[in-house]
C-alpha positions as a Markdown table, in Angstrom:
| # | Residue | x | y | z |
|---|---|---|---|---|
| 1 | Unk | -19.3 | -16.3 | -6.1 |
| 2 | Unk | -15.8 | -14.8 | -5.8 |
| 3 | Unk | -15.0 | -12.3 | -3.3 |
| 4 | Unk | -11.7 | -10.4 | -3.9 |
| 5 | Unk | -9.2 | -10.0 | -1.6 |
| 6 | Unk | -6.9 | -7.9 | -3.5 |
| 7 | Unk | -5.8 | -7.0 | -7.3 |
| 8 | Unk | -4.6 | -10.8 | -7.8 |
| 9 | Unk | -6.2 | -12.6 | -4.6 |
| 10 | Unk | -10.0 | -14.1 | -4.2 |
| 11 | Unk | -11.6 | -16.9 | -2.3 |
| 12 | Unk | -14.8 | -18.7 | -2.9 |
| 13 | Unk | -17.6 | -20.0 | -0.3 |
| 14 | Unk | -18.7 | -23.6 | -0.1 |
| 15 | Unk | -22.0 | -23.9 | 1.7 |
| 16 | Unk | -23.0 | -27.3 | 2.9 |
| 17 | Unk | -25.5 | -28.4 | 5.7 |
| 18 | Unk | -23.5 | -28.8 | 8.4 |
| 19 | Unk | -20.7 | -26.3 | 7.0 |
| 20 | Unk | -18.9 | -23.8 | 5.2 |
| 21 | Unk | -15.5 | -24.0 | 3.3 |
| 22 | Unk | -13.5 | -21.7 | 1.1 |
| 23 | Unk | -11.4 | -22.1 | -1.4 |
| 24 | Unk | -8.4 | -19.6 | -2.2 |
| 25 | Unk | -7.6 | -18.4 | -5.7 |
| 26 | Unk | -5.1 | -16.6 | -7.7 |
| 27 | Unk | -4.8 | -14.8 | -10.7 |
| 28 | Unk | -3.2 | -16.1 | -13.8 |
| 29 | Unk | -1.9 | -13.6 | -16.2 |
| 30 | Unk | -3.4 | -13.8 | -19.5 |
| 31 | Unk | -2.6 | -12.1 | -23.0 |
| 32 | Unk | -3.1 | -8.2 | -22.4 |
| 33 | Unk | -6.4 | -7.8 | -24.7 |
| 34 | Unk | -8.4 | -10.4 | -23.1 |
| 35 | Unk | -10.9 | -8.7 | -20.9 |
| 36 | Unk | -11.8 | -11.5 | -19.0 |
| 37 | Unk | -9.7 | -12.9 | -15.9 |
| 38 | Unk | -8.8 | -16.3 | -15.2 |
| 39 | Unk | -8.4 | -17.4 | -11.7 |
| 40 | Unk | -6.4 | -20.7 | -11.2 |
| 41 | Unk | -7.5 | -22.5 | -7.3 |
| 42 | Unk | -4.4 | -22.1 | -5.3 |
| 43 | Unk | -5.9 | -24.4 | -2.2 |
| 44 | Unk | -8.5 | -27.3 | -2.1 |
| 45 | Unk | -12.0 | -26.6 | 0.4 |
| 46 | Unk | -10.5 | -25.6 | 3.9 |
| 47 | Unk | -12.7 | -24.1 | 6.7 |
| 48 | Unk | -12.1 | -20.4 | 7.5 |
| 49 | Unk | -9.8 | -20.9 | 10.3 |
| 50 | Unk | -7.7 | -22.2 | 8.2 |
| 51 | Unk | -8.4 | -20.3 | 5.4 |
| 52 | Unk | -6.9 | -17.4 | 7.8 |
| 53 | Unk | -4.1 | -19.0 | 8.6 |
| 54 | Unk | -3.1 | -19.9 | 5.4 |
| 55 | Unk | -3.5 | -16.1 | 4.1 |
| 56 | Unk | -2.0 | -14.4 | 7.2 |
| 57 | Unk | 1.2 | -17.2 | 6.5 |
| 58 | Unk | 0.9 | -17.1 | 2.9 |
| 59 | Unk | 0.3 | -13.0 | 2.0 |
| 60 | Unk | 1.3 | -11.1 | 5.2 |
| 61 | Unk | 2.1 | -7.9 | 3.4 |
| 62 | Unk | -1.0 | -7.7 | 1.7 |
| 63 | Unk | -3.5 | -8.0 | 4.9 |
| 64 | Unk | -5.7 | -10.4 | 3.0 |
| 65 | Unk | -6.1 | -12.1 | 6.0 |
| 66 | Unk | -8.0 | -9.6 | 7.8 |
| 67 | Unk | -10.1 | -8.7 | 4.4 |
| 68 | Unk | -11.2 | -12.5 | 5.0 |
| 69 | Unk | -11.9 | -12.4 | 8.3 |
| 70 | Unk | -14.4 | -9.5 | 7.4 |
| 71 | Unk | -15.9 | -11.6 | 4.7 |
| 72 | Unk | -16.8 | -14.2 | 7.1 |
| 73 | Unk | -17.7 | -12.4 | 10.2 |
């Protein structure tokens, strides 16, 4: 399941046994009458401290980072 992160940002949970991973994806502007939105992956499976790091690097402006962090704590 996605979990939004802002307007044009969302990142999905990979469960496994022996751990979790996320994935980071963005939004890809489509024609203005579809009502459905297409997210395109942005980053491959990468475990949420590096998820965060990523963000906080990638989207500083937009305090995703700490919107993740509260996702996974």
């Amino acid at each position: 399941m996605l979990e939004n992160l802002s307007e044009n940002l969302c990142v999905s949970k990979f469960q496994g046994i022996h751990y979790d991973q996320w994935t980071c994806y963005e939004l890809i502007v489509t024609a203005s009458e579809s009502k459905r939105k297409t997210w395109k992956p942005i980053t491959g499976l990468m475990p949420a401290e590096a998820m965060s790091h990523f963000l906080q690097r990638n989207y500083p402006a937009e305090h995703v980072s700490s919107q993740f962090r509260a996702i996974v704590n």
